[in-house]
C-alpha positions as CSV (number, residue, x, y, z in Angstrom):
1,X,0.0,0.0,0.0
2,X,1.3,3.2,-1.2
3,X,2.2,5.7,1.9
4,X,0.5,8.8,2.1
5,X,2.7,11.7,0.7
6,X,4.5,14.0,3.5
7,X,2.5,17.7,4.1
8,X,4.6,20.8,4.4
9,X,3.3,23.8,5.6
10,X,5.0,26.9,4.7
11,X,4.5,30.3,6.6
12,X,5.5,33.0,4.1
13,X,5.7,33.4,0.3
14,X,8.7,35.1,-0.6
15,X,11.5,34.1,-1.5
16,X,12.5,31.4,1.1
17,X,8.9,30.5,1.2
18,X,7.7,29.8,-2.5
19,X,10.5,28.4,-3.3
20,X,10.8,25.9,-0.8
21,X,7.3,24.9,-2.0
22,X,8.3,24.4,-5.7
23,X,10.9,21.9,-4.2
24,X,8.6,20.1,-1.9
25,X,6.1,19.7,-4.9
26,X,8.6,18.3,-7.6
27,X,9.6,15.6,-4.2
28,X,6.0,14.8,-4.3
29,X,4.9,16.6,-1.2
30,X,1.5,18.3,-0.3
31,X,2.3,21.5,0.1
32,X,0.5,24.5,1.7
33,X,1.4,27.5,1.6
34,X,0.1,30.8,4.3
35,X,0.7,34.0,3.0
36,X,-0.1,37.3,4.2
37,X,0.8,40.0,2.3
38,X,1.3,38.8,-1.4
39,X,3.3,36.2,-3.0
40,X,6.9,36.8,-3.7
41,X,6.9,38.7,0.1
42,X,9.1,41.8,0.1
43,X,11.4,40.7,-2.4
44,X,9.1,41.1,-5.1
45,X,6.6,43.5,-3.7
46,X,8.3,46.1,-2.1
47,X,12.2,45.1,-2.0
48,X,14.1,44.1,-4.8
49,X,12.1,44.1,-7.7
50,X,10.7,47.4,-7.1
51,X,13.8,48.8,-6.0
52,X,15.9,47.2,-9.2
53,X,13.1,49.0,-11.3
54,X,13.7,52.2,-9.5
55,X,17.4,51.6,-10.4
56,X,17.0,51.0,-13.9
57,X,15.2,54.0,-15.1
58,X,18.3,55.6,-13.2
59,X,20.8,53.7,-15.0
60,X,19.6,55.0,-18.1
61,X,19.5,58.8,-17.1
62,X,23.3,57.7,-15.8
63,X,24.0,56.5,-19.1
64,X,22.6,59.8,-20.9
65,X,24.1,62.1,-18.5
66,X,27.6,60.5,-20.3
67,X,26.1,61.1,-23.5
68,X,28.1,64.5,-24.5
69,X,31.4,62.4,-24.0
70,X,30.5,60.0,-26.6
71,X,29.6,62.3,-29.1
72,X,26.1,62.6,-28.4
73,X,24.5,66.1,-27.9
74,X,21.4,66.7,-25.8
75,X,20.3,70.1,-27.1
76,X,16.9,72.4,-27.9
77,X,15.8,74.3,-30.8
78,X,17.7,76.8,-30.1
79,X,20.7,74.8,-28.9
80,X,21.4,75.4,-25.4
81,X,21.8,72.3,-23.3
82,X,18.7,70.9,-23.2
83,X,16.4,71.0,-19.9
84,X,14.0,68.4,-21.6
85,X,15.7,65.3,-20.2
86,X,14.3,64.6,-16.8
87,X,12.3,62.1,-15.1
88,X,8.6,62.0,-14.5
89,X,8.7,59.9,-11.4
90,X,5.3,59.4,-11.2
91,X,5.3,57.1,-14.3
92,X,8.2,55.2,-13.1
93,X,6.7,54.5,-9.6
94,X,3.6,53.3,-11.3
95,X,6.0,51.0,-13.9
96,X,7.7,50.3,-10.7
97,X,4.2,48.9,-8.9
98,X,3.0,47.2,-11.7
99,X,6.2,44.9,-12.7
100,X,6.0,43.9,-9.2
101,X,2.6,42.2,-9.0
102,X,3.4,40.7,-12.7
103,X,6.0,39.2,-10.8
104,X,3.6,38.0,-8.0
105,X,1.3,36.8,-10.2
106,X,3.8,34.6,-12.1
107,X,4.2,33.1,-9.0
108,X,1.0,32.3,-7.9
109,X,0.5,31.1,-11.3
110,X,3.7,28.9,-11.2
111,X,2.2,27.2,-7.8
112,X,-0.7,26.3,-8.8
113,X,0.2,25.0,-11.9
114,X,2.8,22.5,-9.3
115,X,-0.1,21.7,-7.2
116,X,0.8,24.1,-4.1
117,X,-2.2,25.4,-2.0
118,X,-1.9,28.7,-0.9
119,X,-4.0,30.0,1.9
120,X,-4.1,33.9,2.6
121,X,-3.9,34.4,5.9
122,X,-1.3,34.5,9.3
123,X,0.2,31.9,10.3
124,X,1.4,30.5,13.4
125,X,2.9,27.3,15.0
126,X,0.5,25.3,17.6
127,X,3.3,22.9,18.6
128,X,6.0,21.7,16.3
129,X,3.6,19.4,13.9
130,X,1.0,22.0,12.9
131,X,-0.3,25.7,11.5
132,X,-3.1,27.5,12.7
133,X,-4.1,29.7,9.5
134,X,-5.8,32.7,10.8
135,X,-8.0,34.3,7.6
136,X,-8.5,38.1,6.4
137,X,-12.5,37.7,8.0
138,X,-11.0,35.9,11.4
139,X,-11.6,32.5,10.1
140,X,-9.2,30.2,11.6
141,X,-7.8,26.6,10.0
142,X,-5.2,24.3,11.6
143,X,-3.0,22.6,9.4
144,X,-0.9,19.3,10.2
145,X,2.1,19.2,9.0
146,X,5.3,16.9,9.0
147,X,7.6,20.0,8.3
148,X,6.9,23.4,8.5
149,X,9.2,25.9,6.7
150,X,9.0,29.8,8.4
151,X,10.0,32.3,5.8
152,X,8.4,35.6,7.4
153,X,10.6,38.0,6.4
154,X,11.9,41.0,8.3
155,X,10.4,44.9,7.9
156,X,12.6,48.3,7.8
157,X,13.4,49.2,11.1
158,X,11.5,52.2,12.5
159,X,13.1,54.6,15.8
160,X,10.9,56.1,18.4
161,X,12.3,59.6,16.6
162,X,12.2,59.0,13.4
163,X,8.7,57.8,12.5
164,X,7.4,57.2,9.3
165,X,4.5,58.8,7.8
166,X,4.4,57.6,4.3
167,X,4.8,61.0,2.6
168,X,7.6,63.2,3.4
169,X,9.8,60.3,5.9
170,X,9.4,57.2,4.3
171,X,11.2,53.8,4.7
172,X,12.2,52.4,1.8
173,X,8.8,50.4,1.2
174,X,7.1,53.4,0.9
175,X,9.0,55.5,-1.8
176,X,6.8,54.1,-4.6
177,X,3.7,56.4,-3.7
178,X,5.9,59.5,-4.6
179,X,4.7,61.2,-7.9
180,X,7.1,63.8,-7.7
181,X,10.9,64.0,-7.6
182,X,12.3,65.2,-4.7
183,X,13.9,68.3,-4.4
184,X,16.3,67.5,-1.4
185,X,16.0,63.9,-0.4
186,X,18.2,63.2,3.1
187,X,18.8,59.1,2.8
188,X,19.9,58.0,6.7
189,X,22.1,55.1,6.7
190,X,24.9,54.1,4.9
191,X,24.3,50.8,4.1
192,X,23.8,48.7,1.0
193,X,19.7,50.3,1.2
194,X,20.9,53.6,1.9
195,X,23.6,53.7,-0.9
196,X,21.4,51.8,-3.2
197,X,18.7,55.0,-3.3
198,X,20.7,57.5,-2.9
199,X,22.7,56.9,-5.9
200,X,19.2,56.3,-7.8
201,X,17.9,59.4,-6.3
202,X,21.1,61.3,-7.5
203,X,20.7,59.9,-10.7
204,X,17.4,60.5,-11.5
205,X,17.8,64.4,-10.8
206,X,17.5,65.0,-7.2
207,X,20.0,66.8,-4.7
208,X,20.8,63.8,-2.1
209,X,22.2,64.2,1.3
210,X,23.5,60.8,2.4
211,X,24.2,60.6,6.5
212,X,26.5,58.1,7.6
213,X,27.0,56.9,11.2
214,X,30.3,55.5,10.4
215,X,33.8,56.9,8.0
216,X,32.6,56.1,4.3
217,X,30.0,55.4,2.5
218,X,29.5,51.1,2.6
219,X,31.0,50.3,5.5
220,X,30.6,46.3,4.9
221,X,31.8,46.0,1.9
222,X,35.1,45.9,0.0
223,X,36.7,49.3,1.3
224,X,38.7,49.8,-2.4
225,X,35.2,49.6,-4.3
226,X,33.6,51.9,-1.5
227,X,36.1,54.0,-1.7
228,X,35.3,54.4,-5.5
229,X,31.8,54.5,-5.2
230,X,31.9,57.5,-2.7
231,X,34.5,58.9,-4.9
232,X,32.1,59.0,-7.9
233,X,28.8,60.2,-6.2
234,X,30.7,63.1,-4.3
235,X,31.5,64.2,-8.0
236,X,28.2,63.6,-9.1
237,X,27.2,66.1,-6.6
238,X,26.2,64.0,-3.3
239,X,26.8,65.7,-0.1
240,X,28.1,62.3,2.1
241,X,28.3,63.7,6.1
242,X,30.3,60.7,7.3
243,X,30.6,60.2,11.3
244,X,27.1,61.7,11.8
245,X,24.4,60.1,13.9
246,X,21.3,60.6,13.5
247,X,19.3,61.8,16.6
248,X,15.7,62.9,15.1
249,X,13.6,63.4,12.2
250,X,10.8,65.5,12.2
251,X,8.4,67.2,9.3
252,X,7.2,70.2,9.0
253,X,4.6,71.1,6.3
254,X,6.7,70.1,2.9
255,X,10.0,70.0,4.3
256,X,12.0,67.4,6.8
257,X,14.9,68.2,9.4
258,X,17.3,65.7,10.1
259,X,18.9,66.6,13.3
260,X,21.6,65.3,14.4
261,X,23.6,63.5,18.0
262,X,26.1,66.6,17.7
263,X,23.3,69.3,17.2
264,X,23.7,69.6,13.7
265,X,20.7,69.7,11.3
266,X,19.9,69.0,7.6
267,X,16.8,70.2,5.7
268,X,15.4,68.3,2.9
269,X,12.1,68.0,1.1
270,X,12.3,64.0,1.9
271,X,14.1,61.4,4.0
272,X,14.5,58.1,3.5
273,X,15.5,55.6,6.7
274,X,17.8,53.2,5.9
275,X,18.7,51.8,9.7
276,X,18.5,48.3,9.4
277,X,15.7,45.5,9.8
278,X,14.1,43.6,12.3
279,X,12.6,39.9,11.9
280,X,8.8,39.3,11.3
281,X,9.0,36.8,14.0
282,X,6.1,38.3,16.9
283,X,3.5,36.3,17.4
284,X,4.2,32.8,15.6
285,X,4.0,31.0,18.6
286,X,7.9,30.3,18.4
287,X,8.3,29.6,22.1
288,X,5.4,27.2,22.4
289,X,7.2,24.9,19.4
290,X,10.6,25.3,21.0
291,X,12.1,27.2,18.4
292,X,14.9,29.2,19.9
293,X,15.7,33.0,18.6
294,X,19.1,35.2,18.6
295,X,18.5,38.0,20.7
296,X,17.6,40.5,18.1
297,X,14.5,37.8,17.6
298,X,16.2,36.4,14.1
299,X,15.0,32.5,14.6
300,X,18.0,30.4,14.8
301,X,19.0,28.1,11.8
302,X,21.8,25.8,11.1
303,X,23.5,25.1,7.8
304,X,20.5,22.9,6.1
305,X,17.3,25.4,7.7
306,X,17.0,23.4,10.7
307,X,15.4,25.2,13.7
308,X,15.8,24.1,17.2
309,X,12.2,22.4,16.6
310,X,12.4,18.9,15.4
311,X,10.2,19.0,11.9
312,X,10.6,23.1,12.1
313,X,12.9,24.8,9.3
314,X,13.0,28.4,9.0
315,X,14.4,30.4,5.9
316,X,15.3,33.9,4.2
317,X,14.9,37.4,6.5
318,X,14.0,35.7,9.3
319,X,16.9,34.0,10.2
320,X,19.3,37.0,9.7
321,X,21.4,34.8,7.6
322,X,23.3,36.9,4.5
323,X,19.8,38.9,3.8
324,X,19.5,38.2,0.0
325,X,16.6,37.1,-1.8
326,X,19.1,34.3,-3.3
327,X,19.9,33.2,0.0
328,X,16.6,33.0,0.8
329,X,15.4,30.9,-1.9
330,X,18.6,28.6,-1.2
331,X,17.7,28.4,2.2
332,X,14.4,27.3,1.5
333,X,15.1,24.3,-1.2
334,X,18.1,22.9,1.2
335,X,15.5,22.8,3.4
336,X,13.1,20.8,1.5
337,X,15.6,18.7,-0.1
338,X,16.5,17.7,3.6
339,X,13.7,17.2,4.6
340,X,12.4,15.1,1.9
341,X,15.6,12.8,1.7
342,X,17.0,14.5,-1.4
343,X,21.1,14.9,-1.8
344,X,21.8,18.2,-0.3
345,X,24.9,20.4,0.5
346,X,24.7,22.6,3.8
347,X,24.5,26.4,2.8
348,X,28.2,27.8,2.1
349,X,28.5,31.7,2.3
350,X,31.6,31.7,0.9
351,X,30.1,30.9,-2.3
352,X,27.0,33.0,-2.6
353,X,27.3,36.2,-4.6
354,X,26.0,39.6,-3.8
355,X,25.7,43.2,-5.6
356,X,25.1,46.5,-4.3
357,X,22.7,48.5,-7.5
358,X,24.6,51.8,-7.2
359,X,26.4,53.3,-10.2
360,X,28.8,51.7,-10.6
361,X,27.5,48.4,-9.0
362,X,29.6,46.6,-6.7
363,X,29.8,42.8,-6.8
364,X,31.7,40.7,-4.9
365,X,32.1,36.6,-4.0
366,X,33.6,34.6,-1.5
367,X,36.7,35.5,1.1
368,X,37.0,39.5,1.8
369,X,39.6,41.9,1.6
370,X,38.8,42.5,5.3
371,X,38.9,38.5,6.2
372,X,42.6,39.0,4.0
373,X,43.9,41.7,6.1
374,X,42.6,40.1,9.3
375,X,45.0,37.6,8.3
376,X,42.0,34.7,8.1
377,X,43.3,32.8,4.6
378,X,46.3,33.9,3.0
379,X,46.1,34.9,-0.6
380,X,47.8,36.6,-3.5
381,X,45.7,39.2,-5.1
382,X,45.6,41.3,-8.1
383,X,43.8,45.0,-8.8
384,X,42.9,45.7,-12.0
385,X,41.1,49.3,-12.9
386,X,39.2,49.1,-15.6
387,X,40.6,53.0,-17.5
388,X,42.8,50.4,-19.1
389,X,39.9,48.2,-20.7
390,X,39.1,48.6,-24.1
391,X,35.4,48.2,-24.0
392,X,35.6,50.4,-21.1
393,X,36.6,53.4,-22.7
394,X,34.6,52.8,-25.8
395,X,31.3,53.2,-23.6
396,X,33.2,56.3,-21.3
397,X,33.7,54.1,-18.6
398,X,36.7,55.3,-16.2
399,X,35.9,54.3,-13.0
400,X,36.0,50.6,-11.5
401,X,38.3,47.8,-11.4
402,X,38.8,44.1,-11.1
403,X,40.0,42.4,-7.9
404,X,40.4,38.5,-7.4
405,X,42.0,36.7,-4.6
406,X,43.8,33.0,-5.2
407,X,45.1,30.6,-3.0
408,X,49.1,30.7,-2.9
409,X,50.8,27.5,-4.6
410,X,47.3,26.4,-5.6
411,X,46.1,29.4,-7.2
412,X,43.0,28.5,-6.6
413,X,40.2,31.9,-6.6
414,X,38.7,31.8,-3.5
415,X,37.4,35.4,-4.2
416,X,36.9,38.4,-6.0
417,X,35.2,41.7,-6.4
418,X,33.9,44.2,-9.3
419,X,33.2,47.2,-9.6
420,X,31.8,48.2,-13.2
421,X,28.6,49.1,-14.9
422,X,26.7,46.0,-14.6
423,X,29.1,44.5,-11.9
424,X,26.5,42.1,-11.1
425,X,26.8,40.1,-14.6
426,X,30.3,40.2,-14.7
427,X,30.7,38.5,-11.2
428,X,29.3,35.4,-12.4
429,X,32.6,33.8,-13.7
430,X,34.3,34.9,-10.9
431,X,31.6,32.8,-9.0
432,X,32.1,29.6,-11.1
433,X,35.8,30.0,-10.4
434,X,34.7,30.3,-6.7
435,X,31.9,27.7,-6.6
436,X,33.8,25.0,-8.4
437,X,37.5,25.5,-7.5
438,X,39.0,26.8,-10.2
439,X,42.5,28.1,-10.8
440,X,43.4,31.7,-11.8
441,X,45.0,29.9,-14.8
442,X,41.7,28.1,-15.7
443,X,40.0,31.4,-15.5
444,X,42.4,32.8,-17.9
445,X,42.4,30.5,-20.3
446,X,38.6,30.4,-20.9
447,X,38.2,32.8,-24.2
448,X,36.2,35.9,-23.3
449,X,34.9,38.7,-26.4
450,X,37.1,41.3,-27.2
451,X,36.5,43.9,-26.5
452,X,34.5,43.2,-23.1
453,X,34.4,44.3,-19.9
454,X,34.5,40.6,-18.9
455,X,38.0,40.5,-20.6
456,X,39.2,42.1,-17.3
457,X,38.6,39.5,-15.6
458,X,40.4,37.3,-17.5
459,X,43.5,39.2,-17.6
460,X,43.5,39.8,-13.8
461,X,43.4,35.8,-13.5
462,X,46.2,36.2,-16.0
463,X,48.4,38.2,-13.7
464,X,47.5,35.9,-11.1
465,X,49.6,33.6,-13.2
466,X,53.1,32.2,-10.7
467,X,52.4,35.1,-8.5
């Protein structure tokens, strides 16, 4: 007699949480999924996506600002430099919001097409083995399960003195209702967020304040592709006031005042907080299923999604782990494929690449120049700026470089980072290398286009070559 196939119950539908589903379905699980605000979760409806949208209409008024330096001219009748060229946000915010639930809908289509339930409602844990699905009109379901997957995601982090109001402070979920382009937006925090729409908002036309707590602009990431990027949007015109706290934000009629721990304050048409996130973990009955938490309330996860709950996996935001929508998503199948006696390989960081959207993007893969200085894995390592790249100065690139990291004797590339228009496609060989254990030498002698940006990369492997 044929045993009854395994149920999975899935709290969440971004990232972590849909695909985890489309896992358990293709392993011949009944799946359920509980959503509650909109399949694809942040990533898609208010994160990523939209932001990446955002981005790209401001890649393309990077691109024509350029324009004059590759022989194009941007003039009126009469012409002067044209005024003509500018954005009308309201458009691209309405672009932005309707890509996203395309997205969503592709998913919900994709799930039921695999046989995946989805219920719309809260869920919570009653015990380890079961959901109780709490609906819109206060109807209430309990679901057994044999696994249940938590991907709830994590929201922008509010303070007591900076509160939102949706139209002049905003997190960064709410910049899509703007129809107009702000006239001076103050972005607080530094971060990968912070950086990400302050260079959009820079691009798109707007004068941008950016208020760091700490000395430069990106203070996790590689400090040589920081260094650039701050480099380039203080030319642009961004005022960056490094070492400054925030202490308040307040509004008054159309205008904001940042004001700062040493007195200081900045007016501005808009602000945008960029302080960090906190988990969407309240109130899913974590305790009562012995799930344990970190004490910023991130659930606690080991390398294949397990939570200190037998049967209980947790994935994406929620667990704090590398916040990316690709960890996420990676987090989640592990954990089906665990669960569901599939082969599996425990989650490595060291291989997952990440990009910051700025101009120029910043990409980077495995071991860090800060694990290399701390003296954590000895490397050679090779920086390559791009000025001297043929496709490069073709399309009036000059800023941005090539950096990888190999292994001494085995030259083995164990990382790398890039900083370049479009940084986060030109990473990807650098993560194959990465990913599979590749030499600097095999990475060379794999034929690239000429002339290409990805031709640096080959030529920095090259000079990797007996070093």
């Amino acid at each position: 007699m044929a045993s009854s196939p395994a149920r999975v119950v899935i709290v969440g539908g971004g990232p972590g949480g849909y695909e985890s589903g489309l896992v358990a379905a293709q392993l011949g699980a009944e799946v359920t999924i509980v959503d509650t605000d909109g399949l694809g979760g942040s990533a898609v409806l208010t994160d990523c996506v939209p932001s990446k949208t955002l981005i790209a209409t401001a890649e393309l008024m990077t691109e024509v600002s350029g324009a004059t330096e590759l022989g194009v001219n941007l003039t009126d009748v009469e012409g002067d430099p044209s005024s003509g060229v500018h954005v009308d946000l309201a458009r691209v915010n309405a672009r932005v919001k309707q890509l996203a639930q395309d997205q969503s809908d592709d998913i919900a289509r994709r799930l039921e097409k695999e046989g995946v339930r989805v219920i719309r409602g809260r869920g919570r844990l009653d015990g380890a083995d079961a959901v109780v699905s709490t609906e819109p009109d206060g109807t209430e379901s309990r679901l057994e399960a044999d696994a249940v997957l938590l991907a709830t995601g994590a929201a922008p982090r509010t303070l007591p003195t900076a509160r939102p109001d949706g139209e002049r402070i905003l997190t960064w979920e709410q910049v899509y209702d703007l129809t107009e382009l702000p006239s001076h937006l103050i972005v607080v925090g530094s971060g990968v967020t912070g950086a990400e729409f302050a260079s959009a908002y820079l691009a798109l036309g707007a004068e941008v304040t950016l208020v760091s707590s700490r000395d430069r602009v990106l203070p996790g990431e590689d400090a040589d592709a920081a260094g650039v990027l701050e480099e380039v949007l203080t030319r642009r015109g961004m005022r960056v006031l490094a070492r400054s706290r925030m202490e308040s934000v307040t509004r008054h009629g159309d205008s904001v005042t940042v004001t700062l721990t040493d007195g200081r304050t900045v007016e501005g048409s808009h602000c945008i907080l960029a302080v960090g996130s906190v988990p969407n973990t309240q109130g899913l009955g974590l305790d009562t299923a012995g799930v344990a938490t970190d004490e910023a309330g991130f659930v606690t996860v080991d390398r294949v999604s397990r939570t200190t709950a037998r049967g209980v996996y947790a994935a994406g935001d929620c667990t704090g782990v590398l916040m990316l929508a690709s960890v996420a998503a990676m987090q989640g199948r592990i954990a089906m494929w665990h669960f569901l006696g599939d082969a599996v390989s425990p989650l490595n960081l060291k291989t997952v690449s990440s990009n910051v959207f700025t101009a120029p993007e910043i990409a980077t893969v495995g071991w860090s120049q800060e694990a290399v200085d701390k003296g954590e894995i000895a490397v050679n390592e090779v920086l390559l700026p791009l000025a001297g790249n043929a496709r490069a100065k073709m399309q009036g690139v000059h800023d941005g470089f090539v950096k990888l990291f190999c292994r001494p004797g085995t030259g083995i590339v164990v990382g790398g980072v890039v900083v370049a228009p479009r940084a986060s496609e030109l990473i990807h060989p650098v993560s194959i290398a990465v990913a599979e254990s590749l030499t600097a030498d095999q990475l060379a002698q794999a034929f690239t286009v000429y002339p290409s940006m990805s031709g640096s990369v080959a030529e920095a492997a090259r000079r990797l070559h007996r070093v």
